[in-house]
Each structure stands twice: as structure tokens, then as C-alpha cells.
C-alpha positions in Angstrom: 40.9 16.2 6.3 40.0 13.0 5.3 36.0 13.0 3.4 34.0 10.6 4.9 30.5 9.1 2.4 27.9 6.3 3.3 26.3 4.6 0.3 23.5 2.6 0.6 22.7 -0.2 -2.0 26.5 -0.6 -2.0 27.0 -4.3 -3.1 25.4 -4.2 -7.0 24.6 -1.8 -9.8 24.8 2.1 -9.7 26.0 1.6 -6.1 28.6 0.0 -6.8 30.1 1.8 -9.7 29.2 5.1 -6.9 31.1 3.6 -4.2 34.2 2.8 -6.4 33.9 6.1 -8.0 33.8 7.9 -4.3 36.4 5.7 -3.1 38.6 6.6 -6.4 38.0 10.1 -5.4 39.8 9.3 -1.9 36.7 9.0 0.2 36.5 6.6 3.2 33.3 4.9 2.3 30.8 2.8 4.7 28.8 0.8 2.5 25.8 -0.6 3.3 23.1 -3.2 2.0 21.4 -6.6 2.8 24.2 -9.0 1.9 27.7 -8.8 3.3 29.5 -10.6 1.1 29.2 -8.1 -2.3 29.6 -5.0 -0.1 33.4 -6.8 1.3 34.0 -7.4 -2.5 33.3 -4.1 -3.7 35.3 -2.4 -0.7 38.2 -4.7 -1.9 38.0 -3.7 -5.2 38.1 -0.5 -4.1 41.3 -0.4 -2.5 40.0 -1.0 1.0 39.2 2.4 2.4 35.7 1.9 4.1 34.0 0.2 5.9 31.3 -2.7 4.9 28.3 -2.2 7.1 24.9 -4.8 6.3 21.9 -3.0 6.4 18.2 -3.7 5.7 17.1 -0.2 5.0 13.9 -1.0 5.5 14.5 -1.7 9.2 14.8 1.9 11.1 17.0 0.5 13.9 19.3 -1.1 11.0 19.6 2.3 9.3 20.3 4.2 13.1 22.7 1.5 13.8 24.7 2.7 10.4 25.1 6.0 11.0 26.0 5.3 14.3 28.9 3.0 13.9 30.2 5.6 11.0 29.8 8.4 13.6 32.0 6.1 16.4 34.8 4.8 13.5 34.9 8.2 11.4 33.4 10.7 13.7 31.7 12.9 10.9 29.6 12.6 7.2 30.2 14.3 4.3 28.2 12.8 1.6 25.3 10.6 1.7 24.5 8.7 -1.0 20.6 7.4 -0.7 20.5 4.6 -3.7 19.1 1.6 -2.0 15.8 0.8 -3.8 13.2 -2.0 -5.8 10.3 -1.9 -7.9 6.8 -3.9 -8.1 6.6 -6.9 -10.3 5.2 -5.2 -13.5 1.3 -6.3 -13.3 -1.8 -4.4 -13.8 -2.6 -1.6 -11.7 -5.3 -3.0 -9.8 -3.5 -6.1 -9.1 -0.8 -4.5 -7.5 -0.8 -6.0 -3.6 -1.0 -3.2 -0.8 1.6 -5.4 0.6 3.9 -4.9 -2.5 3.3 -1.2 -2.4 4.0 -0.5 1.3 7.1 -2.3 0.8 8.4 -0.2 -2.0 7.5 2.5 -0.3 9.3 2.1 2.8 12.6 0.7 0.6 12.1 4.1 -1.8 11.0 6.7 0.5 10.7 6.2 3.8 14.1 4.5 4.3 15.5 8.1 2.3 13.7 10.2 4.6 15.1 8.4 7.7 18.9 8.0 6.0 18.5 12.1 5.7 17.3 12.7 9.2 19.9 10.1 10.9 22.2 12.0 8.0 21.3 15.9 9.3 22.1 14.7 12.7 26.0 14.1 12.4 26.2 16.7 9.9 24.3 19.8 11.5 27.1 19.5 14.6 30.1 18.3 13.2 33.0 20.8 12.7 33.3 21.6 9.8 29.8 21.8 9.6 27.3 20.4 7.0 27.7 18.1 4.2 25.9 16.8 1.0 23.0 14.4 0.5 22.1 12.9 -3.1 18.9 11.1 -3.8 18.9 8.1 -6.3 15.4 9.7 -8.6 14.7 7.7 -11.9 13.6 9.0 -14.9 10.4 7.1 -13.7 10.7 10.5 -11.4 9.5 12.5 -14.1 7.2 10.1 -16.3 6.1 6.4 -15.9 6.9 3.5 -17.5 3.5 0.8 -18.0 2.8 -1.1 -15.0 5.1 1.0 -12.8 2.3 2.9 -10.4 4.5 1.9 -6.6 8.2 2.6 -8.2 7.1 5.8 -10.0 5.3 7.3 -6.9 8.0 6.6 -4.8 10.1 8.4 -7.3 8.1 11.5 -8.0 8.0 11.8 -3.9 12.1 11.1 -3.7 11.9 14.8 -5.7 9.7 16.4 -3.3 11.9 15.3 0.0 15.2 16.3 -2.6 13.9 19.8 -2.7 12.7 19.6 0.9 15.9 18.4 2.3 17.9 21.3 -0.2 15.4 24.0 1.6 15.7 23.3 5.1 19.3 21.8 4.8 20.2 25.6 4.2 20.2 26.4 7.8 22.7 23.9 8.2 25.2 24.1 5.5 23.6 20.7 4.1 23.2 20.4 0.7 21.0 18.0 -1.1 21.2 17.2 -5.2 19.3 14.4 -7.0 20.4 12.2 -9.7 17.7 11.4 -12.1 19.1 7.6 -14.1 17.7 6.2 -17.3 18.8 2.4 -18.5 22.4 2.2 -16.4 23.4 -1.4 -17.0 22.7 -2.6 -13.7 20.9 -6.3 -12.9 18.0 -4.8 -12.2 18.1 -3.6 -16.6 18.9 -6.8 -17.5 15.2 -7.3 -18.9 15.4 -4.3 -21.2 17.8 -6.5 -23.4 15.2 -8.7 -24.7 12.6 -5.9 -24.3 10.3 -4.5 -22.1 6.4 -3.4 -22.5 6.2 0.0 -24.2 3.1 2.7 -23.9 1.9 1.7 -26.8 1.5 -2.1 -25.7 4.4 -3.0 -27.9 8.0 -4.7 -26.2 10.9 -3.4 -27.2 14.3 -3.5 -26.0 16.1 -0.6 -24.9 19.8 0.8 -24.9 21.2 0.9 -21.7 24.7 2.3 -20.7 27.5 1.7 -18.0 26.5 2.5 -14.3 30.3 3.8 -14.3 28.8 6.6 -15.8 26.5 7.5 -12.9 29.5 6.7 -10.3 31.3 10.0 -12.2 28.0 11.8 -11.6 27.8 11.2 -8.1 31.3 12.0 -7.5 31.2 14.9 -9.5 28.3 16.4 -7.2 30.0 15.4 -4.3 33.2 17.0 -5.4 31.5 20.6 -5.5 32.1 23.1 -2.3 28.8 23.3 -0.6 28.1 27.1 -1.7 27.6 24.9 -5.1 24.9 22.6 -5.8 23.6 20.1 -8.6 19.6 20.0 -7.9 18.9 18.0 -10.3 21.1 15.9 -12.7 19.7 13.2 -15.1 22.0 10.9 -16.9 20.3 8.4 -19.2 21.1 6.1 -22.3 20.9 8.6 -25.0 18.6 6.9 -27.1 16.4 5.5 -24.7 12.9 6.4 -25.4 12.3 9.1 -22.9 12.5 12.0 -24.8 10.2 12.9 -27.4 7.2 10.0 -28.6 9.3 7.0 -27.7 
């Protein structure tokens, strides 16, 4: 039977390289983001077996309107792939905009948590039953970077809906894993190349490495039967400064 993904933040980065690892694995893949054009290159780079679907995750009837049109073309989900996210324009704390930080949040979290549910629907009924959901964490999950306060909350929540979603997915044959990335060389790392502000007040520039290497992870989780589960799973730059005092 033929496995069946969506991955959202398809056209760039670590969704990409997720996609074309999935689709490499010989999943059908819908993906989905805010720009058509990217999402039709990547599913042609590919090899063609998906579907390119537009979608402003931070629009509920957008993200419905997904799963839906995968449900009518494919008629089931196997693995979900919630990677779709931003961050805040690094400024001090208390100039942050509530406006900034509402929309991070609903692009972080509250797109994830509606993904999931639209995601337990198909997958709760379909035959067979259940399927796997994997959350795009940060290392900014575990500790924060300066100047990060809407991205790393958003992040340190994405772990408490991964373990959520893992406990009541039981019921249902669902599992859900989480895949914590440091410095994949994505657009959105460009600026660590010439360097980035440190705890310490210092900038520095950091090593980054290929997103491909996150695509394997991804399809490495999803590969697992779904008695098996990868919780959590960080792949980072090895000599980032994460570990240790910087």
C-alpha cells in the first residue's frame, strides 16, 4: 500500500530536504506552504509523486482545506510532518510587539495543534489505522538564544503538545516524535555566517550543516512500525555552541 505524508513548510529549508527525503523513500507527498511556485519545484525535483497544495498555516480554514483535499485524492495519512514556522525580529524583550508575538504563536503552535487535530481525524478511522506525527522543535526547545523570548516559547510548548499528542495518540495507534534542529543550513541560518549575538553580548558566527541531514531524520522516524517511536531526536551542527558554556 502506497504511504501517504503532508509536509508543511514544503517550499524551502528543512522542508524541503524532508519532502525530498520522504518522497525518496517512495511516499506520495502533499506539500504545503504560502507560495506555489517553490512547493511545484520541489515536487519536480522530487520525481513528481505528490501533490503541491498552498497553504497559509496560519489560516484554520487553509489548514482544514489541506487535509481535506489529501483525504479526497489519497483517501488516508500516514505521516505528518508539522515544520511550518518563523521567529520575531531579534529586539529587546520589552520591545517585542504583542502583534509579533500572537503571530508566532499561531504560525508555531496553534497552526501544529490544529495540523494534529485535522491529522487524528483521518488517521483515527482509516484502515489501517493510525499513523505518525513529527513536530519541528528547535534546540531553542530546550534553551534560548538572546532576544528569542516568542520563538523559544513557542518551542518549549511544541514539546508539551509532542508528548500530549504521543499520550493520547495511544488510543489510536497514532504516534507522535519530535525533531529537535540546531544550525541546518536553511535561509532562515543565513545570518549565523557572519555571526549572530551570543549570551555573553558578543557576535559570533556559528557552524551550520546541510538540512539533508534532517530530511534522513525525518524519514528515518517515519520509516519505524508504529509499535516504535523516536520521542525526541535532536540533530545539530556539532560544534555549535549548545552544549557545554558556548
Amino acid at each position: 500500500m502506497a504511504k501517504i505524508a503532508i509536509v508543511t513548510g514544503a517550499g524551502t529549508g528543512v522542508g524541503r530536504a524532508a519532502a525530498l527525503a520522504l518522497m525518496k523513500a517512495g511516499y506520495s507527498v502533499a506539500l504545503a506552504g504560502r507560495r506555489k511556485e517553490p512547493l511545484e519545484a520541489v515536487l519536480k525535483e522530487g520525481g513528481g509523486n505528490g501533490i503541491a497544495v498552498p497553504t497559509d498555516v496560519k489560516d484554520v480554514d487553509a489548514i482544514r482545506k489541506l487535509f481535506s483535499t489529501v483525504k479526497e485524492k489519497y483517501g488516508r495519512l500516514d505521516v505528518l510532518f508539522n515544520n511550518a514556522g518563523m521567529g520575531a525580529p531579534p529586539v529587546p524583550f520589552h520591545e517585542l510587539p504583542v502583534e509579533k508575538w500572537k503571530e508566532v504563536v499561531d504560525t508555531n503552535l496553534t497552526a501544529l495543534f490544529v495540523c494534529t487535530q485535522e491529522a487524528f481525524k483521518i488517521m483515527k478511522d482509516q484502515t489501517p489505522r493510525g499513523g505518525r506525527i513529527i513536530n519541528n522543535g528547535s534546540i531553542s526547545a530546550h534553551t534560548p538564544r538572546p532576544r528569542s523570548a516568542a520563538y523559544t516559547s513557542t518551542k518549549h510548548a511544541v514539546t508539551g503538545l509532542t508528548k500530549s499528542t504521543a499520550l493520547d495518540g495511544r488510543e489510536f495507534d497514532i504516534a507522535c516524535s519530535q525533531v529537535d534542529i540546531g544550525n541546518a543550513a536553511t535561509p532562515m541560518t543565513e545570518r549565523m555566517v557572519q555571526g549572530v549575538p551570543q549570551p555573553d553580548g558578543s557576535m559570533k558566527a556559528e557552524p551550520r550543516m546541510d538540512a539533508g541531514h534532517v530530511g534522513s531524520a525525518v524519514a528515518y522516524m517515519a520509516s519505524l512500525p508504529l509499535d516504535a517511536n523516536v520521542l525526541f531526536m535532536t540533530v545539530m551542527a556539532t560544534k555549535m555552541p549548545f552544549v557545554g558554556r558556548g
